[in-house]
SETI-92184 format. One line per 3 residues: number of its first residue (from 1); for each residue x negated, z, y negated of N, C-alpha, C. Coordinates in steps of 0.05 Angstrom, whole numbers. Layout:
N
NUM = X,Z,Y,X,Z,Y,X,Z,Y; ...
END
This chain:
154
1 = -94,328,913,-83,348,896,-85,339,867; -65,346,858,-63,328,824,-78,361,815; -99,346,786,-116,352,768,-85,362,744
4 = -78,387,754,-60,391,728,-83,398,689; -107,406,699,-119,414,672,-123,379,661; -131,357,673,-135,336,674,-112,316,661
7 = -87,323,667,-60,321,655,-60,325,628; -60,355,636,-48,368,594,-62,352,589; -102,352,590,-120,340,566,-104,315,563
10 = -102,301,576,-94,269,575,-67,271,559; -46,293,567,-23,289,546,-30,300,528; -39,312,514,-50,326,480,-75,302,477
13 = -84,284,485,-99,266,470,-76,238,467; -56,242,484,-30,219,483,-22,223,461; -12,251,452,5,267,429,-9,257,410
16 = -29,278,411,-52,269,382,-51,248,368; -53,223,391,-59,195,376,-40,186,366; -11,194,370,15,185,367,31,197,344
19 = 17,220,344,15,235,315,7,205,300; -23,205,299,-38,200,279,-17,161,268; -12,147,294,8,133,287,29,127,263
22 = 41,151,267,68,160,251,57,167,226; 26,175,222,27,191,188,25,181,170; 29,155,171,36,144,145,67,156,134
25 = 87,172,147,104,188,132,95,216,124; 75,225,128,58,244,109,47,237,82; 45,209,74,42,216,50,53,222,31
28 = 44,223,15,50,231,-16,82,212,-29; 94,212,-37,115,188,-54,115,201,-84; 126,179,-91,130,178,-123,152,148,-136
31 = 166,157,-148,173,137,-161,155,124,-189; 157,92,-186,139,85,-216,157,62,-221; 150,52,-245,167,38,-265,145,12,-270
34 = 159,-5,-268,141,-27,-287,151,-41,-306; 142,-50,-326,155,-67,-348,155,-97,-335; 178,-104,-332,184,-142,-330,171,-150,-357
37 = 174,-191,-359,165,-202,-369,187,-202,-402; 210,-196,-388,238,-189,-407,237,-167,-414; 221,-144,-409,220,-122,-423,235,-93,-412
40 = 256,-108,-388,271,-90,-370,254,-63,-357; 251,-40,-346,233,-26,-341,256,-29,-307; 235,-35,-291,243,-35,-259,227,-17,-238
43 = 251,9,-233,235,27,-215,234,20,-191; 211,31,-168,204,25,-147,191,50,-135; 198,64,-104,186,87,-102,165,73,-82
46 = 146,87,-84,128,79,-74,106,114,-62; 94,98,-32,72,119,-20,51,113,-34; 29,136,-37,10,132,-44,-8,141,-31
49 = -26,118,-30,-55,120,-18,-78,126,-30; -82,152,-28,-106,155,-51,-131,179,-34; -132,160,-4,-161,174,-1,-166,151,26
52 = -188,153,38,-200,136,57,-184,124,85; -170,148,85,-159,142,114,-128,128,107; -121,133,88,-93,124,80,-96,97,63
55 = -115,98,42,-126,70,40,-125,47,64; -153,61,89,-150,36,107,-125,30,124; -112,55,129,-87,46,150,-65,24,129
58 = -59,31,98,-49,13,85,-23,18,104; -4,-11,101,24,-19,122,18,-21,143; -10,-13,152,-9,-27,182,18,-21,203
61 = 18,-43,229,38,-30,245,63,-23,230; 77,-31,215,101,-25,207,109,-57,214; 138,-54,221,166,-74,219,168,-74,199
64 = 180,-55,183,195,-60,158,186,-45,130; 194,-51,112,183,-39,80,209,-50,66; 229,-17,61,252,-23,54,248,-42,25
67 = 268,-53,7,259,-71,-4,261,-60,-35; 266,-29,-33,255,-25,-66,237,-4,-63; 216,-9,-37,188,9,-30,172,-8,-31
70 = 154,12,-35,123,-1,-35,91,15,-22; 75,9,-30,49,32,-23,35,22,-52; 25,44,-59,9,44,-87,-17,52,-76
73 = -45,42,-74,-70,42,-69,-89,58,-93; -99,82,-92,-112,91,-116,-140,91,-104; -158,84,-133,-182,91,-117,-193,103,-144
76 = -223,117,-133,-229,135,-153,-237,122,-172; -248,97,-173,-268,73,-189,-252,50,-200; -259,40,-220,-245,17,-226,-271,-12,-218
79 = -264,-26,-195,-287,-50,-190,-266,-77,-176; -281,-92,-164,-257,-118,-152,-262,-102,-130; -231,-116,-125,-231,-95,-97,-219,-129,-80
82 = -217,-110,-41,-212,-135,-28,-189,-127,-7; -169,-139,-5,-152,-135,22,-140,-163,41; -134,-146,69,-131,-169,87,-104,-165,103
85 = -100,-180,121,-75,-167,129,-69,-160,157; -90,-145,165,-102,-141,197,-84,-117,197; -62,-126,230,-39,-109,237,-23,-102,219
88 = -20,-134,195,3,-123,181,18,-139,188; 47,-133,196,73,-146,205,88,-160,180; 86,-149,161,106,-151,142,102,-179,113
91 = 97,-187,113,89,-212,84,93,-188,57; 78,-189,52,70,-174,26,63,-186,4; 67,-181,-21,51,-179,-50,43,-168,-53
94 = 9,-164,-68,-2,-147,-79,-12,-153,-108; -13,-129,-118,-20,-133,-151,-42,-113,-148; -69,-128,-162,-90,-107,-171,-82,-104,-197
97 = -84,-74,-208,-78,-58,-231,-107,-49,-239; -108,-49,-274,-134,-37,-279,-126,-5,-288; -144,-3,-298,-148,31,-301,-120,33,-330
100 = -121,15,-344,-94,30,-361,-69,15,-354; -64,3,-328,-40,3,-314,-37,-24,-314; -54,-37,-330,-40,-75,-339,-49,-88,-309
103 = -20,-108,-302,-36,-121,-276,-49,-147,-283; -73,-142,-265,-89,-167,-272,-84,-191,-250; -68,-194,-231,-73,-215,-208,-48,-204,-188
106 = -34,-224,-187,-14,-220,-163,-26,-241,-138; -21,-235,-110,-26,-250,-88,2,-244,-73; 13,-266,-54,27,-263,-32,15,-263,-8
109 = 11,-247,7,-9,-243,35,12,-247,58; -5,-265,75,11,-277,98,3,-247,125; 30,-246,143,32,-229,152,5,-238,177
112 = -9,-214,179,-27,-220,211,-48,-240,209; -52,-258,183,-67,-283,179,-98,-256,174; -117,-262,197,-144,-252,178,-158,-266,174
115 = -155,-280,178,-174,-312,161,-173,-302,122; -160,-295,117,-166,-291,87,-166,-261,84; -177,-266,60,-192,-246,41,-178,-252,15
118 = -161,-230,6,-156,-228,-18,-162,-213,-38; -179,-230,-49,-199,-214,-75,-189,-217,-98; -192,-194,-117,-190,-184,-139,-211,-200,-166
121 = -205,-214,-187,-228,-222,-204,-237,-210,-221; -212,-185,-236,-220,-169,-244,-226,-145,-233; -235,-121,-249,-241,-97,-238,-208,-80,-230
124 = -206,-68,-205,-180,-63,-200,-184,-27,-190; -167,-12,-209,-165,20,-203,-144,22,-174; -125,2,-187,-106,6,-163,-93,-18,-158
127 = -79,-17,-126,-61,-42,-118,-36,-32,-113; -20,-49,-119,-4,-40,-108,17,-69,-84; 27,-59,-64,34,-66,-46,70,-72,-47
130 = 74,-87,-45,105,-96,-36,117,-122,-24; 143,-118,-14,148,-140,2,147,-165,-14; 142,-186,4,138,-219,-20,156,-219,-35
133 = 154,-234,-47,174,-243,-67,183,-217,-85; 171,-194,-79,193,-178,-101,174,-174,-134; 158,-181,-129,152,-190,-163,159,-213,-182
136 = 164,-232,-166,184,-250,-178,209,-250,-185; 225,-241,-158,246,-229,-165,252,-215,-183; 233,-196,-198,235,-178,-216,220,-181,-233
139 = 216,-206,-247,200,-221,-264,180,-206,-280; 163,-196,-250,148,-185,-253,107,-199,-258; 99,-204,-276,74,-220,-274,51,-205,-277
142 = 25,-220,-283,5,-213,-295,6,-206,-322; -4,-179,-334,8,-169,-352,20,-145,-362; 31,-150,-342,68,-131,-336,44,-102,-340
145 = 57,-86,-343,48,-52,-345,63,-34,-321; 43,-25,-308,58,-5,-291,62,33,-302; 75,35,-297,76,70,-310,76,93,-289
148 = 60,109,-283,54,126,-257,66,160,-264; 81,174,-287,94,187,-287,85,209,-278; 52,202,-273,42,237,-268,46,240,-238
151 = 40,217,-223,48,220,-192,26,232,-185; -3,230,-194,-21,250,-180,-37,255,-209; -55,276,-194,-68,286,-217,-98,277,-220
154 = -103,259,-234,-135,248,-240,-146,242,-274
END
């Protein structure tokens, strides 16, 4: 005789987890602006990650990151910070940002490699996340100023 109470539990812990999957489209978005090296201001909308659980999930498990998105990483502290690229599909750039927006360090992170550790030398408030190459593309460097437009409130 099938265990129908045995069922549901097992499909609402199926659901649940499959939820929790997908919520990286619960977060937050915002569009932000950065100044190029030419002085151009280049917008980019971007999710934001600005608490523990959305920090660590990061891109994980995604295919794709359309190519004028990103994820913006906030943290409450400005210190070196570290990222890797465990269950990330996608080849990324990341820029640590200090607390008044200047980036201090760009990296290209290889997709799925955890053999590295990409560390920050200076103290970093925030990172932000995008597909390779698009800081070059958008002659974007160390330097460059990002502008956050009041996307959250701190």
């Amino acid at each position: 005789m099938v265990n129908f109470r045995l069922i549901i539990i097992l499909t609402l812990i199926f659901i649940s987890s499959s939820l929790d999957i997908y919520s990286e489209n619960n977060l937050k978005t915002c569009r932000i602006k950065l100044t190029s090296d030419n002085g151009a201001k280049i917008s980019i909308n971007v999710e934001i990650a600005d608490n523990d659980k959305s920090r660590n999930r990061g891109l994980m498990f995604r295919d794709e990151l359309p190519s004028e998105n990103g994820m913006l990483f906030v943290f409450p502290d400005s210190r070196k910070r570290a990222f890797w690229m465990k269950n990330t599909y996608i080849p990324l750039d990341i820029a640590y940002i200090d607390s008044r927006g200047i980036i201090n360090e760009i990296y290209t992170m290889k997709p799925l490699d955890y053999s590295i550790i990409y560390n920050s030398i200076k103290p970093a408030r925030y990172a932000l996340e995008v597909n390779a190459g698009w800081f070059r593309k958008n002659n974007i460097s160390p330097g460059s100023k990002i502008e956050l437009y009041g996307c959250f409130s701190k």
